[in-house]
C-alpha positions as CSV (number, residue, x, y, z in Angstrom):
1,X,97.8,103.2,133.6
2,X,100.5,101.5,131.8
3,X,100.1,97.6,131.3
4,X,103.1,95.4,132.0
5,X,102.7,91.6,130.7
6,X,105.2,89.6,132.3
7,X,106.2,86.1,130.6
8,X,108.5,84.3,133.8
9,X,108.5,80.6,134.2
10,X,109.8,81.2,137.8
11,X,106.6,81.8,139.9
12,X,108.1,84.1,143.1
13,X,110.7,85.7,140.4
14,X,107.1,86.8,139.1
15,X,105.4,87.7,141.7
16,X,108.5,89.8,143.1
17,X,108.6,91.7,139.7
18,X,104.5,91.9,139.8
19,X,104.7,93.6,143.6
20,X,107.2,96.1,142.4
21,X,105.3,97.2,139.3
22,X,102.3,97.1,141.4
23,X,103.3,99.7,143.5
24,X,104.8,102.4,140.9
25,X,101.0,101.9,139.8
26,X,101.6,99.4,136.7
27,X,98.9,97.3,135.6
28,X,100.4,93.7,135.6
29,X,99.6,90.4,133.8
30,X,101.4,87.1,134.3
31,X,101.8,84.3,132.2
32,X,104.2,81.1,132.8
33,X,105.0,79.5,129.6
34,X,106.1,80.4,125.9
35,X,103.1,78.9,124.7
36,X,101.4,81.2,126.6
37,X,102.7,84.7,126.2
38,X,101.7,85.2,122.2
39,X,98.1,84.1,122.7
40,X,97.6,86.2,126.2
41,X,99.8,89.2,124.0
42,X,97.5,89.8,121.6
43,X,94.4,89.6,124.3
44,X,96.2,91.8,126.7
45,X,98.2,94.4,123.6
46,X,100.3,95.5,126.6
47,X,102.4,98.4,126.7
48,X,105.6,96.9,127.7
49,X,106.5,92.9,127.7
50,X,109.2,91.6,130.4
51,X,110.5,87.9,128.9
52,X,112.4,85.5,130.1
53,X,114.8,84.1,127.7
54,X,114.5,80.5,129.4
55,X,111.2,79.1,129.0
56,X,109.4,76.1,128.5
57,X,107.4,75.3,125.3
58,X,108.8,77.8,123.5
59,X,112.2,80.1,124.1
60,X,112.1,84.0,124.7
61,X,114.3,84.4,121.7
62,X,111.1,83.0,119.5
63,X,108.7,84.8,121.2
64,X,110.6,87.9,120.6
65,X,110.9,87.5,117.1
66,X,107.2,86.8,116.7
67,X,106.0,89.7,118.4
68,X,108.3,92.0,115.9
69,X,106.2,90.4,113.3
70,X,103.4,92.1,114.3
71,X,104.2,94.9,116.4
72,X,107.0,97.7,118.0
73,X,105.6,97.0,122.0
74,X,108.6,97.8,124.0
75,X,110.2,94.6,124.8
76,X,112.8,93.9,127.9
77,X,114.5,90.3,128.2
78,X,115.0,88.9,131.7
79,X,118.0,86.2,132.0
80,X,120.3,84.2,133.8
81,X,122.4,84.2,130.8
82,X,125.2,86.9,131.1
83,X,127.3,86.5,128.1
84,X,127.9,89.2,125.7
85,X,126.7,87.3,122.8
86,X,123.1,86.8,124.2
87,X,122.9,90.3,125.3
88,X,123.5,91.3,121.5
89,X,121.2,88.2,120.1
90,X,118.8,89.7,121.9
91,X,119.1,93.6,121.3
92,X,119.9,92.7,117.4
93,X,116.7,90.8,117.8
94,X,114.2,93.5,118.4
95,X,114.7,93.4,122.3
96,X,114.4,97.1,123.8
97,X,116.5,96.4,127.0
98,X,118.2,93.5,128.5
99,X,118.4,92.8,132.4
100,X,120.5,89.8,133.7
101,X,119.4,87.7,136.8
102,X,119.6,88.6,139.5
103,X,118.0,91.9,139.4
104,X,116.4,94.0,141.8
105,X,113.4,95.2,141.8
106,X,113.9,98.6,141.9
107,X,116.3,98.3,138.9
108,X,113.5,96.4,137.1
109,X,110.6,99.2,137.5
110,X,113.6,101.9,136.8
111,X,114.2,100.1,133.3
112,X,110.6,99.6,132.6
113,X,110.3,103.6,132.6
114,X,113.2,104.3,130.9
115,X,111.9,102.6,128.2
116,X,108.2,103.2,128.2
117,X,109.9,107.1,127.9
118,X,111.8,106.9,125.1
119,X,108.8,104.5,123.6
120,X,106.4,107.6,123.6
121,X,108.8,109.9,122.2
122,X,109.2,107.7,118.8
123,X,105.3,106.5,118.8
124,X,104.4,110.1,118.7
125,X,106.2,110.5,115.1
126,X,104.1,106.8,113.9
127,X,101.0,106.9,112.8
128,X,98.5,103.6,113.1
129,X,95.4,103.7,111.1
130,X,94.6,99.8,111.4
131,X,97.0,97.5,108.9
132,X,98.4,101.3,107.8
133,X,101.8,102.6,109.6
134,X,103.1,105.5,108.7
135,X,106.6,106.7,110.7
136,X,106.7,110.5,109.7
137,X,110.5,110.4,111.4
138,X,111.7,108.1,109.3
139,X,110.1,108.2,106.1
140,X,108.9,105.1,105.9
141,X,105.2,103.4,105.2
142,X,104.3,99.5,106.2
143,X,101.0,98.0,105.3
144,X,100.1,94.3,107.5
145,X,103.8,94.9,108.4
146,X,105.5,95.2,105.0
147,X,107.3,97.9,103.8
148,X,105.8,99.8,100.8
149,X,107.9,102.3,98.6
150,X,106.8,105.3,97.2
151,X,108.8,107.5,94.8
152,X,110.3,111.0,97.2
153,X,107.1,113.2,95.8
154,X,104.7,110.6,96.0
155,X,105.9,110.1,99.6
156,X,105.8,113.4,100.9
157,X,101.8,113.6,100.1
158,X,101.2,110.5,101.5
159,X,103.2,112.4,104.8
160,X,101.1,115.2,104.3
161,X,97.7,114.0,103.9
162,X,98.8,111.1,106.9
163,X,99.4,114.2,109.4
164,X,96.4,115.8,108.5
165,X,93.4,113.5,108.6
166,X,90.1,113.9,107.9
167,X,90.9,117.6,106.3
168,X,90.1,118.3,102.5
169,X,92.8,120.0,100.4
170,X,92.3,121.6,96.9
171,X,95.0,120.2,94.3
172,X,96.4,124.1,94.7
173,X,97.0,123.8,98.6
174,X,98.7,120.0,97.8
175,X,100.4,121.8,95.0
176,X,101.8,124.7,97.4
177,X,102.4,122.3,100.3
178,X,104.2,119.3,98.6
179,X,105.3,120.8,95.2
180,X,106.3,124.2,96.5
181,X,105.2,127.9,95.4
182,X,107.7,128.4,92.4
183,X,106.4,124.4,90.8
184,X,105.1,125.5,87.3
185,X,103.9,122.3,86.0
186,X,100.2,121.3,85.7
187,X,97.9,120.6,88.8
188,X,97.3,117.2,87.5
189,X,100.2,116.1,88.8
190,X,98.7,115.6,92.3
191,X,95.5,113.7,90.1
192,X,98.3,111.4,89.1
193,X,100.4,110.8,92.7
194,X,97.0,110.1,94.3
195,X,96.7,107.1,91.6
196,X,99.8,106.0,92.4
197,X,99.6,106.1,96.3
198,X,96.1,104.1,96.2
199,X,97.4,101.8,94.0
200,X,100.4,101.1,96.1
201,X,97.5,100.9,99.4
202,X,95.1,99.2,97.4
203,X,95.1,96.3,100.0
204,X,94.6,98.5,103.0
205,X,90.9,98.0,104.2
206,X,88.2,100.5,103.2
207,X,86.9,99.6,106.7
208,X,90.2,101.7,108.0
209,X,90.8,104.3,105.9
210,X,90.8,105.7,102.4
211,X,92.3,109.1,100.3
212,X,88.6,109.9,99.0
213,X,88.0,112.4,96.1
214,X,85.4,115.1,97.0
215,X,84.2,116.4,93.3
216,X,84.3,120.2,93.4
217,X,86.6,120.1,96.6
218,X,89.8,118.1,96.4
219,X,91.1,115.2,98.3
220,X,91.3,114.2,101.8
221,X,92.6,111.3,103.9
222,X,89.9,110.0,105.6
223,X,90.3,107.9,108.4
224,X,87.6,105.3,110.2
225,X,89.6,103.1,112.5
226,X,91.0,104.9,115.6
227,X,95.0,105.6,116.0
228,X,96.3,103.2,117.4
């Protein structure tokens, strides 16, 4: 069951939205306040956030923007304002949808699995291994949320390794897998990329994950904090 964490300063615009995802069998959690929403976020890691853009304590457009700190959670904005501009602000902001009052319900639920769709389509080609995120789509590594480069062969056997966890491979198979058949050059290239790609991790967590050297064997990404 799919979580839903509403943030709606407006109590019966809440619960109207709360009844509807209710019965296309949402989980639901309500909060009232800016102030709110981060702290009952992170408790709740929902799988889809509806915000208000109009709130007190602290505005949706902040919340939105601390949320893309720290993770991709779908993210709808609910609000009374229809112009253009905030439509964009909020869509250039991170925002995954945008529904201005009033709605109805049935639009609202409609939207939320729209989006929760096309959400599970990209997170299949991301990897999480605790502060590690790997998007195999796109190319692209972030470690606590920062980008992190890699040079193109480097990259493509940290791709590798990411979509095979867990499984040793002899510096041949890297070799054939990353290199290619027809590479020539020595085998201690891949003894040099792994330096450079633990190097460039050095400040992910041992707790979460690590590209171990097994003597005799070869390498292998291993992996101890759950996908997430």
């Amino acid at each position: 069951m799919n979580t839903i964490l509403i943030v709606e300063d407006e109590f019966p615009i809440s619960q109207v939205i709360k009844a509807y995802l209710k019965k296309a069998n949402f989980g639901v959690v309500q909060v009232f306040t800016g102030m709110e929403a981060l702290e009952t976020f992170r408790e709740v890691n929902p799988d889809l956030v509806l915000l208000d853009v109009m709130l007190p304590g602290k505005s949706g457009w902040d919340i939105l923007k601390e949320i893309r700190k720290e993770s991709t959670c779908p993210i709808i904005m609910l609000t009374a304002l229809g112009d253009i501009n905030y439509k964009l602000e909020g869509l250039n902001s991170g925002a995954d949808d945008y529904i201005p009052k009033p709605f109805e319900g049935d639009e609202v639920v409609a939207r939320v699995k729209a989006v929760l769709r096309r959400s599970t389509k990209q997170n299949d080609s991301v990897k999480r291994y605790g502060k590690l995120e790997v998007d195999l789509q796109a190319h692209r590594v972030f470690l606590d949320g920062v980008e992190v480069m890699f040079t193109p062969r480097d990259l493509s056997l940290l791709m590798f390794l990411v979509e095979n966890p867990n499984i040793t491979f002899t510096r041949e198979q890297l070799i054939d897998h990353v290199w290619g058949y027809d590479y020539e050059g020595s085998d201690r290239a891949v003894d040099l990329s792994i330096k450079r790609i633990r190097k460039a991790l050095k400040e992910w967590p041992v707790s979460e994950g690590e590209i171990r050297t097994l003597r005799g064997l070869g390498y292998q990404l291993s992996v101890y904090k759950n996908e997430t």
